[in-house]
N, C-alpha and C positions, 0 to 999 in steps of 0.2 A: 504494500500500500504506500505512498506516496505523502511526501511531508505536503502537501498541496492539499491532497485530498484532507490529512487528519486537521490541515488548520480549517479548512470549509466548516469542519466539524465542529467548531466551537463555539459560531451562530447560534444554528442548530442545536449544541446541547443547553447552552444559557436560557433560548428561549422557551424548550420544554421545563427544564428546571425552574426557573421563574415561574412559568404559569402552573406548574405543579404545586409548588410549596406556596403561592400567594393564594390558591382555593381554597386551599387548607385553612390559611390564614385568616382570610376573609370570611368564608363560613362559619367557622367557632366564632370570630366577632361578630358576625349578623345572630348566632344564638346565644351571644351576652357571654362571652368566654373575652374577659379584656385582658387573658394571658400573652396572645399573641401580640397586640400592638405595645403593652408592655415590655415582652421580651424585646423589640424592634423586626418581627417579622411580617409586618401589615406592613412590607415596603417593594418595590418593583429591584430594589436592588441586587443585582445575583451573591455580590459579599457576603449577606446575610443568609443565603441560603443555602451556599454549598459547602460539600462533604468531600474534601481532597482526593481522601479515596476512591469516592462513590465515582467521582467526577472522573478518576482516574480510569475507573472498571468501565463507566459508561463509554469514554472514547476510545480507548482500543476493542473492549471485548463487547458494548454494542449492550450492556447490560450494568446497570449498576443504581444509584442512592442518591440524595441531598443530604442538609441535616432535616434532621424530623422537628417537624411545629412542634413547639411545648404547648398543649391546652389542659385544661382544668374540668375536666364533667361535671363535678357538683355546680358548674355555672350554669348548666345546661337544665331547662323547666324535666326534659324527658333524659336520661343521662345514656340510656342505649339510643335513643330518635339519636342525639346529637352526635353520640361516638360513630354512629352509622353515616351518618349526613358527611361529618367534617371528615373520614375517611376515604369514602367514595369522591366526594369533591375534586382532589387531585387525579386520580384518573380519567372521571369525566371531563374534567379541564380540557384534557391531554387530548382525547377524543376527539373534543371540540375544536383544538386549534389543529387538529388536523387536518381536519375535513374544510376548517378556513383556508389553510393554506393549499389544500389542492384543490381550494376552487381557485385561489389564487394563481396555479402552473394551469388550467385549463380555460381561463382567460386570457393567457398567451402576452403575458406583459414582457417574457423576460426569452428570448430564444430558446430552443433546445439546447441543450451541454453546455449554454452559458453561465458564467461564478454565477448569479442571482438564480437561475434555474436551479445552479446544484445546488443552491443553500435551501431553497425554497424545498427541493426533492429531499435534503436529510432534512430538515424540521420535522418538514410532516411523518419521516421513518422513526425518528426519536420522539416524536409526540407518541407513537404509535407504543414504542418500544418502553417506555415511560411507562404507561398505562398498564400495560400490559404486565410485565415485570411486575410492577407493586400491588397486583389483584391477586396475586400468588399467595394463596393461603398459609404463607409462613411466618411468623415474629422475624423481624418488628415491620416487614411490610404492610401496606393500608389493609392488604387482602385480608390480613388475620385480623383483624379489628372489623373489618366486615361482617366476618366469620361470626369472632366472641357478641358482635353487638344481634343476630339473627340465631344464635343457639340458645334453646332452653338454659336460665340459670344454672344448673348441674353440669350440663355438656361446656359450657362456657368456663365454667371457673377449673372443670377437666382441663381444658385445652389452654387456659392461659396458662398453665405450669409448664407449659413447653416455654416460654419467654427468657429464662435466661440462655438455653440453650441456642435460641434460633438465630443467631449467626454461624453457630459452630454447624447446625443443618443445614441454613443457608449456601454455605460456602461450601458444604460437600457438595449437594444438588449442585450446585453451579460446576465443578469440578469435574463432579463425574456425568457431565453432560444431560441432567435429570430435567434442568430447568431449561435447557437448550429446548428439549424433547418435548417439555407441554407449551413453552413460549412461541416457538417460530410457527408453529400450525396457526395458534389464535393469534399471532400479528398476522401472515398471511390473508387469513379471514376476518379480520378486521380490516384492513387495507382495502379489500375487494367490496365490504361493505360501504367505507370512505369514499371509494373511487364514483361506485353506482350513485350514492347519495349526492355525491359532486358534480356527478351527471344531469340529475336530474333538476338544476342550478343552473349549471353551464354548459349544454348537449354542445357536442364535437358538429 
């Protein structure tokens, strides 16, 4: 791969990252959670949001982290409603500015294989990949907080005892290709739903 190509990539990863970790942000603050503009993460700024490493794993291997929103559930009127809400928000973000940006490449502002194309073409892979990745039913991904806030209380407080563990799972799944194996099908079929829905916006 090409030092060319991995700088393209740095667009593209800021602006998923940003608009992942400012969903999160914004949501617990729209349900009364003033953790986040306290910490300083109600901000557009990527400083505030990124994870050296994460940022690290997502550029070369296409997969990886920010830092995680700090929020407070007892802020929250329903505390599973919000743990589910402020969860999911960062993937759906993701979703969403993906399907912007390729309506933006089927608008034809920017030629084929031109810099602005290829930025345009990885946002919307890493918006993709973003979402995708942290719906993964493992600590401390959004996925497992999905999980715990939609599982009967027993099954729930079962599965959060997996949490100090879930990097050290994390990082084998990643390792031994586990998370390769259930990620690249649902980005695949996500992408093809992005593209129709794109379509249907901006037909060729």
């Amino acid at each position: 791969m090409s030092l060319g190509n991995l700088l393209l990539r740095v667009p593209a990863l800021l602006i998923a990252i940003i608009v992942h970790e400012y969903a999160h942000a914004r949501t617990a603050d729209a349900l009364g959670d003033p953790t986040p503009r306290a910490t300083g993460r109600l901000t557009l700024n990527p400083l505030a949001h990124l994870d050296p490493i994460g940022l690290l794993m997502l550029w070369i291997f296409q997969f990886g982290w920010a830092r995680p929103v700090q929020i407070n559930p007892f802020y929250f009127q329903d505390r599973r409603r919000g743990v589910f809400l402020v969860s999911l928000a960062g993937p759906v973000s993701n979703m969403v500015m993906a399907l912007l940006v390729v309506i933006l490449l089927r608008l034809g502002l920017f030629p084929f294989g031109s810099t602005g194309w290829t930025i345009l073409n990885l946002t919307a892979l890493y918006n993709v990949l973003l979402s995708v990745f942290n719906l993964i039913p493992i600590p401390p991904l959004d996925g497992s907080k999905v999980l715990m806030s939609i599982l009967p209380t027993r099954q729930a407080l079962s599965f959060q005892q997996l949490e100090p563990y879930g990097w050290v799972i994390l990082l084998v799944a990643i390792y031994t290709g586990v998370v390769g194996a259930i990620m690249w099908p649902m980005v695949r079929g996500l992408l093809t739903v992005i593209e129709r829905l794109a379509g249907l916006v901006v037909p060729f």
